[in-house]
VOPAGU-2260 file (C-alpha; in pm, 1 decimal, decimal comma):
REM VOPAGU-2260
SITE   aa  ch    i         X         Y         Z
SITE  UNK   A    0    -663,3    -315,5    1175,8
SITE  UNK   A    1    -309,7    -425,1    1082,0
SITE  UNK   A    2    -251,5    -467,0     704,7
SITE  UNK   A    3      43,3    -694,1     616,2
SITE  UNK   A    4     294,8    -615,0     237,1
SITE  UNK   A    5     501,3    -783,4      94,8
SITE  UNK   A    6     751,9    -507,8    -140,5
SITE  UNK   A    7     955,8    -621,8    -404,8
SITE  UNK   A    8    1248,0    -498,1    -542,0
SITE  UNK   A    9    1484,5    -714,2    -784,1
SITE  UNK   A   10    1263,0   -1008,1    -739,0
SITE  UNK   A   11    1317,1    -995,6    -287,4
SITE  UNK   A   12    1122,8    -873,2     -38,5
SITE  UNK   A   13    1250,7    -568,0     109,3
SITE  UNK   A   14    1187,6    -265,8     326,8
SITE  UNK   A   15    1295,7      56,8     173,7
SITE  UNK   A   16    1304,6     416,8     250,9
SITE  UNK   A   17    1030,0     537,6      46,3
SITE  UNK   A   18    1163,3     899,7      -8,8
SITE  UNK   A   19    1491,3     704,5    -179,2
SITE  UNK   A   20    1300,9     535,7    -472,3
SITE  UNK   A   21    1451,8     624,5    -778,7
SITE  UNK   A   22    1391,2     478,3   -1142,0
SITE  UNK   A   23    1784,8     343,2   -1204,1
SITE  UNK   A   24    1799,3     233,8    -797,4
SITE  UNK   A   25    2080,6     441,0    -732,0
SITE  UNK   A   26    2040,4     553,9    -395,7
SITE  UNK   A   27    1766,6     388,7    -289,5
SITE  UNK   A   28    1807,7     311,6      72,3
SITE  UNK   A   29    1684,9     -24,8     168,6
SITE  UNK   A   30    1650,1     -91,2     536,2
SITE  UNK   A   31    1595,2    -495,0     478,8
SITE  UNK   A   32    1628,7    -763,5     214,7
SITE  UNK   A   33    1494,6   -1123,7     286,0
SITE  UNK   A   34    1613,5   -1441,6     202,1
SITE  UNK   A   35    1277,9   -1601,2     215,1
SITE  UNK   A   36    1089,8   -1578,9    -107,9
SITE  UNK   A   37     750,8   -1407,4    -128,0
SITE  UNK   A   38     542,3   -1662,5    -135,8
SITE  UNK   A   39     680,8   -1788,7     212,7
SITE  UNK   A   40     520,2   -1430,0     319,1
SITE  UNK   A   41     256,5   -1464,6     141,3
SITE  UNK   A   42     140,9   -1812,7     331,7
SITE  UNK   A   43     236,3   -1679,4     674,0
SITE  UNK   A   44     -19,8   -1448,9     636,0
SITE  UNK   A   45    -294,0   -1711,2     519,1
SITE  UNK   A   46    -254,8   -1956,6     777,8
SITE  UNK   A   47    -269,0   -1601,1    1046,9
SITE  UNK   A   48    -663,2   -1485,3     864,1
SITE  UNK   A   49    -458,8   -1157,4     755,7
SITE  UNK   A   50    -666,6    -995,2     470,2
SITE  UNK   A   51    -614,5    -715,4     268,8
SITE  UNK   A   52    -251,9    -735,6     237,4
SITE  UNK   A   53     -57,9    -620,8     -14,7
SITE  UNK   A   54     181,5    -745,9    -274,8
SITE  UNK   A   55     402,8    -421,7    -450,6
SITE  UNK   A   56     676,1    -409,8    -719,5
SITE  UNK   A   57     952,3    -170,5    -712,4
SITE  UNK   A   58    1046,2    -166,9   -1050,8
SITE  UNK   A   59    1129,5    -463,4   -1287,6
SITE  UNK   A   60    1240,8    -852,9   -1233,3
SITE  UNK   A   61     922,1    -896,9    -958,0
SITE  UNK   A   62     674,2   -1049,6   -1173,6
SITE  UNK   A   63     838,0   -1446,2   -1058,9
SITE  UNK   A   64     770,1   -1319,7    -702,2
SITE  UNK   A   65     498,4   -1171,4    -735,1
SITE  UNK   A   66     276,6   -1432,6    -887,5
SITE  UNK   A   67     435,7   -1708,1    -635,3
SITE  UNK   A   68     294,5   -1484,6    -355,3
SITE  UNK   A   69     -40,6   -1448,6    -541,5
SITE  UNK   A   70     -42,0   -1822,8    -569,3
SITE  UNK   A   71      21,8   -1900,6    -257,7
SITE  UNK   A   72    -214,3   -1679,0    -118,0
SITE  UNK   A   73    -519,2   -1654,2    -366,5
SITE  UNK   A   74    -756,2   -1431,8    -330,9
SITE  UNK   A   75    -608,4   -1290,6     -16,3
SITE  UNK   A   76    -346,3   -1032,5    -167,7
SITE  UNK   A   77    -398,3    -689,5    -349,4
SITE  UNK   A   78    -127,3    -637,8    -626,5
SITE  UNK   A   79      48,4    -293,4    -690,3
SITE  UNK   A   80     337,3    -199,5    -901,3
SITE  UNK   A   81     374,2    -139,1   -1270,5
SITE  UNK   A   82     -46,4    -211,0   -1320,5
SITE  UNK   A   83    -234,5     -79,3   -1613,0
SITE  UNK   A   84    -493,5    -193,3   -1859,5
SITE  UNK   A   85    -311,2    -427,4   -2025,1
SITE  UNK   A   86    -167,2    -634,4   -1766,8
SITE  UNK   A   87    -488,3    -557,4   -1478,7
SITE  UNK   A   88    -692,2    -835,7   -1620,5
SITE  UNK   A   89    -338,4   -1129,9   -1595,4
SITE  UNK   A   90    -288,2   -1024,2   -1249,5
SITE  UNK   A   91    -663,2   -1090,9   -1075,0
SITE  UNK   A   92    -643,8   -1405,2   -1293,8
SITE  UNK   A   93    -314,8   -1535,8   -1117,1
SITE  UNK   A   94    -514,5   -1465,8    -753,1
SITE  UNK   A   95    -480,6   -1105,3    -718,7
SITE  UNK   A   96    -820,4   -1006,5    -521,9
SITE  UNK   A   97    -737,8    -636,1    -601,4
SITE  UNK   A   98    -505,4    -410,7    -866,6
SITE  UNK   A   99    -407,8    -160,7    -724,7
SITE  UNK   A  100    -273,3     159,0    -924,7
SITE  UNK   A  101     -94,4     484,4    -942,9
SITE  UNK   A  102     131,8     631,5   -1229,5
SITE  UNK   A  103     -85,2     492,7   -1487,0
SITE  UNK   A  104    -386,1     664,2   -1428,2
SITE  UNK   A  105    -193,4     969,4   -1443,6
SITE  UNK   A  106     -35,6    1127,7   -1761,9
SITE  UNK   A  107     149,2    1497,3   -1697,4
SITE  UNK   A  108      80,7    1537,5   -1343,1
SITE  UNK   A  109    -315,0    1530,7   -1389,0
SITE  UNK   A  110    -555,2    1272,0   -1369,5
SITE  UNK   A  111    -651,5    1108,4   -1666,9
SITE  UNK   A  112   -1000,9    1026,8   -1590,1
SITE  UNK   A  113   -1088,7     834,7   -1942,9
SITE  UNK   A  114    -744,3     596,2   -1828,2
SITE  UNK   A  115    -946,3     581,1   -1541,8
SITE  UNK   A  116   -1272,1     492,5   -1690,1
SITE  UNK   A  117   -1088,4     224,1   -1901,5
SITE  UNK   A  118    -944,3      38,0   -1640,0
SITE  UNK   A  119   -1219,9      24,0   -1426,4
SITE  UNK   A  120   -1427,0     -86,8   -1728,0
SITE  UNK   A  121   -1154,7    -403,2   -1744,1
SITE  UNK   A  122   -1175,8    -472,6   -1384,2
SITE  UNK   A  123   -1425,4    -351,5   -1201,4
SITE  UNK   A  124   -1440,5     -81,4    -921,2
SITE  UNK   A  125   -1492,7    -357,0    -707,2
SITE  UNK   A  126   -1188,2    -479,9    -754,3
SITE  UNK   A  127    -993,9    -146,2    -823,2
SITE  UNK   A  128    -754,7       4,6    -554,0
SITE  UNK   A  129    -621,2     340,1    -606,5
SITE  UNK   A  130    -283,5     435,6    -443,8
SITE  UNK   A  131    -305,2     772,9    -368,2
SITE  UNK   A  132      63,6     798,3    -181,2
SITE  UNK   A  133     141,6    1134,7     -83,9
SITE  UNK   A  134     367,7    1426,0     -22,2
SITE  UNK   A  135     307,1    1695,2     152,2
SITE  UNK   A  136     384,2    2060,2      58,3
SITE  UNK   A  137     294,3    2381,7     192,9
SITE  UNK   A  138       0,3    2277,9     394,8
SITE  UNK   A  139    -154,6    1997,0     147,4
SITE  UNK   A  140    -114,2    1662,8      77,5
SITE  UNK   A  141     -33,4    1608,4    -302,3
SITE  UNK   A  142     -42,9    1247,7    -501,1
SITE  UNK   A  143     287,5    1181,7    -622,0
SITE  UNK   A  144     374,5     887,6    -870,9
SITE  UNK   A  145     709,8     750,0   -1089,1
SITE  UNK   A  146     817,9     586,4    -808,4
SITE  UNK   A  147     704,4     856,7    -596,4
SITE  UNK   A  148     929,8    1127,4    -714,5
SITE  UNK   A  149     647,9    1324,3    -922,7
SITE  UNK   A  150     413,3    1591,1    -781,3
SITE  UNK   A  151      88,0    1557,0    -943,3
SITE  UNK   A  152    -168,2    1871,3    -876,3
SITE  UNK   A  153    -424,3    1602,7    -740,4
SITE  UNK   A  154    -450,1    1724,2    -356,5
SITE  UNK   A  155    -590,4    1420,4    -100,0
SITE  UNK   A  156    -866,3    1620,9      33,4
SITE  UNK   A  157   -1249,5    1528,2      96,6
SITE  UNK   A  158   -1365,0    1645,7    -229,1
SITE  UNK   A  159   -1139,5    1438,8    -433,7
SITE  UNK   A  160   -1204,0    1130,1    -206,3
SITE  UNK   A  161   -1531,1    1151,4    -235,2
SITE  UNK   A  162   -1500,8    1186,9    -656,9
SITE  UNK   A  163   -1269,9     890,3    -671,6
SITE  UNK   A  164   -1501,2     657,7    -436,7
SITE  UNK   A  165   -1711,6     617,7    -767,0
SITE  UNK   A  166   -1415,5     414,0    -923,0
SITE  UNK   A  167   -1284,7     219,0    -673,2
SITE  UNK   A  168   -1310,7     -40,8    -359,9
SITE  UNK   A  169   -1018,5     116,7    -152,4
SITE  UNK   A  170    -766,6     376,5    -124,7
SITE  UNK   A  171    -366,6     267,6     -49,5
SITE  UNK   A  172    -187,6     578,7     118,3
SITE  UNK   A  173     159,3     580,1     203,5
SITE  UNK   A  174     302,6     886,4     323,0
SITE  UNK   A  175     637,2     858,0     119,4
SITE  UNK   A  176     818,3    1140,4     322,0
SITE  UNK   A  177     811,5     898,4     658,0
SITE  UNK   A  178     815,7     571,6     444,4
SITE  UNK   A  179    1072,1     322,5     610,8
SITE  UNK   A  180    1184,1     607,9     859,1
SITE  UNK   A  181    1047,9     421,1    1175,8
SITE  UNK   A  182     978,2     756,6    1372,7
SITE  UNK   A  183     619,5     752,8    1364,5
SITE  UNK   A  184     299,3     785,3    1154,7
SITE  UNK   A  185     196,2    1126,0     973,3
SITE  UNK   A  186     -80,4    1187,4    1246,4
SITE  UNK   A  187    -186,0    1479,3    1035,5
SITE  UNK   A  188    -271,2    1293,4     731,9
SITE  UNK   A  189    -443,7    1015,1     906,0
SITE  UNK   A  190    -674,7    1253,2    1085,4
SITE  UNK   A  191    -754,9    1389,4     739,6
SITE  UNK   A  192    -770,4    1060,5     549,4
SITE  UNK   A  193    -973,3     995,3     881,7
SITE  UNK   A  194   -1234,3    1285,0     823,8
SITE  UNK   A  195   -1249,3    1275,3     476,8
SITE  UNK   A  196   -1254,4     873,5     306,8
SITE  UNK   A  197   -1555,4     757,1     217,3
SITE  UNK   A  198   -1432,0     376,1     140,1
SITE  UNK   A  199   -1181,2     155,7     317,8
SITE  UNK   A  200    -835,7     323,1     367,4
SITE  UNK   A  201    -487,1     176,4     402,2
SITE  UNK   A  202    -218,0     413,2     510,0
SITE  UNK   A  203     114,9     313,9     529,3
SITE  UNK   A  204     462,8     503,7     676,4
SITE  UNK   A  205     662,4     565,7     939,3
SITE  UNK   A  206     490,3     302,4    1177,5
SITE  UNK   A  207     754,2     235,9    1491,6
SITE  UNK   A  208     520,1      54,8    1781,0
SITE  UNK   A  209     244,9     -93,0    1829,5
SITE  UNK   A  210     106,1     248,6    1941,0
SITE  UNK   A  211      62,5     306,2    1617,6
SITE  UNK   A  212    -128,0      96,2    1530,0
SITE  UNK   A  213    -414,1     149,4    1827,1
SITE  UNK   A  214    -361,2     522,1    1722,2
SITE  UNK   A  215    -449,5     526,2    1397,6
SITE  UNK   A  216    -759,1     274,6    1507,2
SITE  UNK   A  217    -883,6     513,4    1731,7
SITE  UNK   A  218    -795,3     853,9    1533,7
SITE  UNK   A  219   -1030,3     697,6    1271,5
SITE  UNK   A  220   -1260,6     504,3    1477,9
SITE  UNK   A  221   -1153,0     191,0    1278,6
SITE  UNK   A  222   -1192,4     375,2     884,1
SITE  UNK   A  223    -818,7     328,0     824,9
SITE  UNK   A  224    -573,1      33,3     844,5
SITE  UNK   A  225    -229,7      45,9     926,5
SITE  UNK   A  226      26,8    -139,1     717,6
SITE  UNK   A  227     338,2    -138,9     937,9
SITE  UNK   A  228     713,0    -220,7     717,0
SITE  UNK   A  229    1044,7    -163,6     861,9
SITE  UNK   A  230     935,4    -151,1    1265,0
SITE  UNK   A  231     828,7    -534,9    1183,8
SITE  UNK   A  232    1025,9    -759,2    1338,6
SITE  UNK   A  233     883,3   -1028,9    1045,5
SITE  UNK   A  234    1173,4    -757,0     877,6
SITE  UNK   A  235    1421,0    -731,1    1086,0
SITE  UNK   A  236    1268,0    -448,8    1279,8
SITE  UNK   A  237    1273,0    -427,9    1667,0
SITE  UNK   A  238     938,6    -168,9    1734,9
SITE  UNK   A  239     719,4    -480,2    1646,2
SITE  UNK   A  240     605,3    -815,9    1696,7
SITE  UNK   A  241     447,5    -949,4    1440,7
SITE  UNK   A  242     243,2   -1178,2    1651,5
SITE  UNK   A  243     161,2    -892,3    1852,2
SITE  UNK   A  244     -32,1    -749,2    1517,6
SITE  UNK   A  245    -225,3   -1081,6    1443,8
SITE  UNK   A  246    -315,0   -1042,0    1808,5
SITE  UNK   A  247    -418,7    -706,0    1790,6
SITE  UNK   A  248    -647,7    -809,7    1454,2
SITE  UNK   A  249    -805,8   -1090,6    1641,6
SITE  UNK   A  250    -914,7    -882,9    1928,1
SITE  UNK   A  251   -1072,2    -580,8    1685,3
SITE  UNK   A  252   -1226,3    -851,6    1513,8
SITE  UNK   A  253   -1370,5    -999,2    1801,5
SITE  UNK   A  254   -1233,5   -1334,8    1714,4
């Protein structure tokens, strides 16, 4: 199924090149900036039954946005970016359906499993998404957070899936060295996120074509979703129609 986002950066929706993110913005390579709001996305994909979406913020000045899209949408938009135990609770209150988070849960490039334990005790699993975006090296996939510029020794493998499932509703992959490249999904690490998740997977990156999306359908037999960014042409992209997606959802779905 096709997963719609809506990123922020600087309070606009934009398509970046993942690998680019940097904590002061300097050099971050954006392939797209809108000049409709968020919340303009955010109804689009109400009125077209898309679910599961998701709302991120890339760094600071996206809360405005952010909440307008959650408004506009309630109930219908996971919210990533900047989440952890003290602001988790604000965010499902303003029509968040899901948190989802990273860096926080993290301290020193290990996970911090009592971190863990406290935010699902303020949310819920059920409403808990963990981003587990990736990089590889060597032969293995390792979570990386800080805006995706920190390895952490947490490898996405079966075993670790399969710990994690206990705390969450979902996992959020994006693999950040084809993020916003438009040459293709990691077909590797969706035949291993494939294999190995035991709970509804987005993975996100490098999606150019419509191809992609019925690949990474049928590599997983329908496990993982495909959130597709820069190839959109809802962002300027020329790989994909948009309406083509909704289509695509509407046919899986049986609708």
């Amino acid at each position: 199924m096709f997963r719609p986002c809506i990123d922020l950066r600087n309070g606009r929706v934009v398509q970046i090149v993942g690998g680019t993110l940097t904590d002061s913005g300097a050099g971050t390579r954006t392939n797209f900036e809108s000049d409709r709001p968020a919340d303009w996305f955010a109804r689009q994909y109400r009125e077209d039954g898309l679910t599961g979406g998701h709302v991120i913020s890339l760094g600071p000045g996206n809360e405005h946005a952010a909440r307008a899209a959650l408004e506009a949408y309630p109930g219908g938009l996971h919210l990533g970016g900047g989440v952890n135990a003290a602001n988790a609770r604000s965010w499902l209150d303003a029509g968040a359906s899901h948190v989802i988070v990273t860096s926080w849960v993290f301290r020193e490039g290990r996970l911090d499993d009592e971190r863990l334990k406290e935010l699902v005790g303020i949310v819920g699993r059920d409403r808990l998404v963990l981003d587990l975006s990736c990089r590889r090296r060597g032969d293995d996939y390792f979570v990386v957070t800080d805006r995706w510029q920190k390895f952490t020794d947490l490898k996405v493998e079966q075993t670790i899936l399969e710990r994690l499932a206990s705390s969450c509703a979902e996992f959020l992959v994006h693999a950040v060295d084809v993020e916003g490249l438009c040459r293709g999904i990691d077909r590797e690490l969706v035949s291993r996120l494939a294999a190995a998740t035991p709970l509804p997977t987005t993975y996100a990156g490098g999606a150019s074509s419509m191809q992609d999306l019925e690949e990474v359908t049928a590599i997983s037999q329908g496990r993982v979703d495909l959130t597709i960014g820069s190839a959109l042409d809802l962002f300027g992209g020329q790989g994909v129609r948009y309406a083509d997606c909704v289509a695509f959802n509407r046919r899986t779905a049986g609708v």
